[in-house]
C-alpha positions in Angstrom: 86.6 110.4 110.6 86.5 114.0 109.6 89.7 115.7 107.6 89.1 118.2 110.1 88.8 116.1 112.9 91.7 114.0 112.1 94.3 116.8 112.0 92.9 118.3 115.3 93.4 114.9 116.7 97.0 114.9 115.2 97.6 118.7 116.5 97.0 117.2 120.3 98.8 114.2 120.5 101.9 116.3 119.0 101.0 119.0 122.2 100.9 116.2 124.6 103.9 114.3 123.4 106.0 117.1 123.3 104.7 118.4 126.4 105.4 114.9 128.1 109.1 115.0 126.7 109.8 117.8 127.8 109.2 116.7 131.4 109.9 113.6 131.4 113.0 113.7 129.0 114.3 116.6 129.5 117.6 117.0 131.6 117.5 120.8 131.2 116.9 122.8 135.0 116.6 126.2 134.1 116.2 128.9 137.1 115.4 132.3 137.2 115.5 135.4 140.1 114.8 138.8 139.2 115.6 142.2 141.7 114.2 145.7 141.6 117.3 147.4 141.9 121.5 147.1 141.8 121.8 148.2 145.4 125.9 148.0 145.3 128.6 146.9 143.4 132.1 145.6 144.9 135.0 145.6 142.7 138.3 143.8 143.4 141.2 143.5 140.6 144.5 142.4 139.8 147.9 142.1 137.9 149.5 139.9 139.6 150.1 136.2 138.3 148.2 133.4 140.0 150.5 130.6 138.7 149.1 126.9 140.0 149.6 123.5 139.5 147.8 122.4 141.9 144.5 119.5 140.8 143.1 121.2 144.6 140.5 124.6 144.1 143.5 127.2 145.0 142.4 130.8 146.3 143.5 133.3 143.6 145.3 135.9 145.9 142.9 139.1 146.1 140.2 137.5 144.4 137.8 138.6 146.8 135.0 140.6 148.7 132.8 140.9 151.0 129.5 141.8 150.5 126.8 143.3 153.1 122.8 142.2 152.4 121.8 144.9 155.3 118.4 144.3 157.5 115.2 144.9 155.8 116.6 143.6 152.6 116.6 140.6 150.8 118.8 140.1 147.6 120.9 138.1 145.1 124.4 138.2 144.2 125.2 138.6 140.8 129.6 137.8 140.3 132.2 138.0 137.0 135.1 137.3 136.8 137.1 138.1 134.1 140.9 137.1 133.5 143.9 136.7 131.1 145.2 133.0 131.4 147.6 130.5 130.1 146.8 126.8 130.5 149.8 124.7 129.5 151.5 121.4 129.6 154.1 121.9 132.7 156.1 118.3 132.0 155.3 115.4 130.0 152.2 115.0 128.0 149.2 115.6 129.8 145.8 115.8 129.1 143.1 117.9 131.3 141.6 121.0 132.1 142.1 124.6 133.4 139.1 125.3 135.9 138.0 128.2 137.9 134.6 128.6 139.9 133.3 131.6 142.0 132.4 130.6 145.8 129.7 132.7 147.9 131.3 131.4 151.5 132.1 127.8 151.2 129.4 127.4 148.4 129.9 127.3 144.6 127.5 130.1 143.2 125.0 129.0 140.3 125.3 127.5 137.7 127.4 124.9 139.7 129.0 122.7 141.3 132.5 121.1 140.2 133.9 124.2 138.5 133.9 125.7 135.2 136.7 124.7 131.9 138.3 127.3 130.9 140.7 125.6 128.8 141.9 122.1 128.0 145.3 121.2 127.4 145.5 117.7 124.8 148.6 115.5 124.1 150.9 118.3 125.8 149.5 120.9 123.4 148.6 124.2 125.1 146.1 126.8 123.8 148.2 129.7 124.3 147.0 132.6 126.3 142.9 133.5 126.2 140.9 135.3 127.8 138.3 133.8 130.4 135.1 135.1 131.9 132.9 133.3 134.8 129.4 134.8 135.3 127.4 133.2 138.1 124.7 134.0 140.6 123.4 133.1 144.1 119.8 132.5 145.8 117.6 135.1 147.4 119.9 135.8 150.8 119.0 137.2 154.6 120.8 139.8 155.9 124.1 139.1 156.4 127.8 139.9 155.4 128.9 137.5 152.6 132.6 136.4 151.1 132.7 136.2 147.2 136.4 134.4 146.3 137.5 132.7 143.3 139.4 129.9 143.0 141.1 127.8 140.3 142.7 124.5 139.7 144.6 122.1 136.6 143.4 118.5 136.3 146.7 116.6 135.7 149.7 118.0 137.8 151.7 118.1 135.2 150.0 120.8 133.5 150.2 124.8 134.6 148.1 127.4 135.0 148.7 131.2 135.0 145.7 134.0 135.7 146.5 137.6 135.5 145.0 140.6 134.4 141.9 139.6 136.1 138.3 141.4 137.3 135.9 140.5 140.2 132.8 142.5 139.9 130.1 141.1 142.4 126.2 143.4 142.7 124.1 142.9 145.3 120.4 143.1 143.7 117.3 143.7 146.1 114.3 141.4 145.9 
């Protein structure tokens, strides 16, 4: 065989392996939309202190809005939400996590479902107080009103959770 030959040959089978491990072995689901235009933005905010301990998704009091995609249109939701918070060991020791996610409806928005860490609370140990952000998206939707709430939860009951300071900003982007 050929030099030449021989390291073309090589050059494909690298192409093809890696092109069959990445779909084959590849766990990664990557998804993309893209709008014209930001057609509105709804902003909802808030001082006071959502304090939880609660291992149930908990609305945060005034962490919401509704959102109108009007006839004619289709579009996407884009949401942030952007807090202060304070994950800590209530009593004991605990071990677990500080979640939040950001629901269109009933439904977690993308990239979902089960919620997103925050913060993680080990051997009783808090983190102290951080700062959190939650950026998410929904699918192409008809016309229609639409609720955009957050919610948050703690793992382990014996730990607590405090939000305040926070930001909802949710844009409605036409298709």
């Amino acid at each position: 065989m050929k030099p030449r030959a021989f390291v073309v040959g090589l050059v494909v089978v690298a192409i093809v392996a890696t092109c069959a491990g990445i779909a084959v072995g590849s766990s990664v689901a990557a998804t993309g939309v893209g709008g014209t235009s930001v057609e509105r933005v709804n902003v909802a905010r808030g001082t006071e202190v959502f304090h939880s301990s609660s291992t149930a998704f908990d609305d945060i009091v005034g962490a919401t809005t509704k959102i109108t995609v009007p006839a004619g249109h289709r579009s996407f939701l884009v949401a942030r939400f952007t807090a202060q918070e304070d994950c800590s060991a209530g009593d004991g020791n605990p071990n677990g996590h500080c979640m939040a996610r950001i629901l269109l409806g009933g439904n977690e928005l993308q990239p979902g479902p089960g919620g997103t860490i925050v913060d993680t609370v080990t051997g009783g140990l808090a983190a102290g107080i951080r700062s959190m952000a939650l950026d998410r998206s929904s699918a192409p939707l008809r016309p229609g009103t639409y609720t955009v709430k957050v919610q948050a939860r703690v793992t382990s009951s014996l730990m607590i959770l405090e939000i305040t300071d926070w930001h909802l900003t949710v844009e409605r982007v036409d298709v």
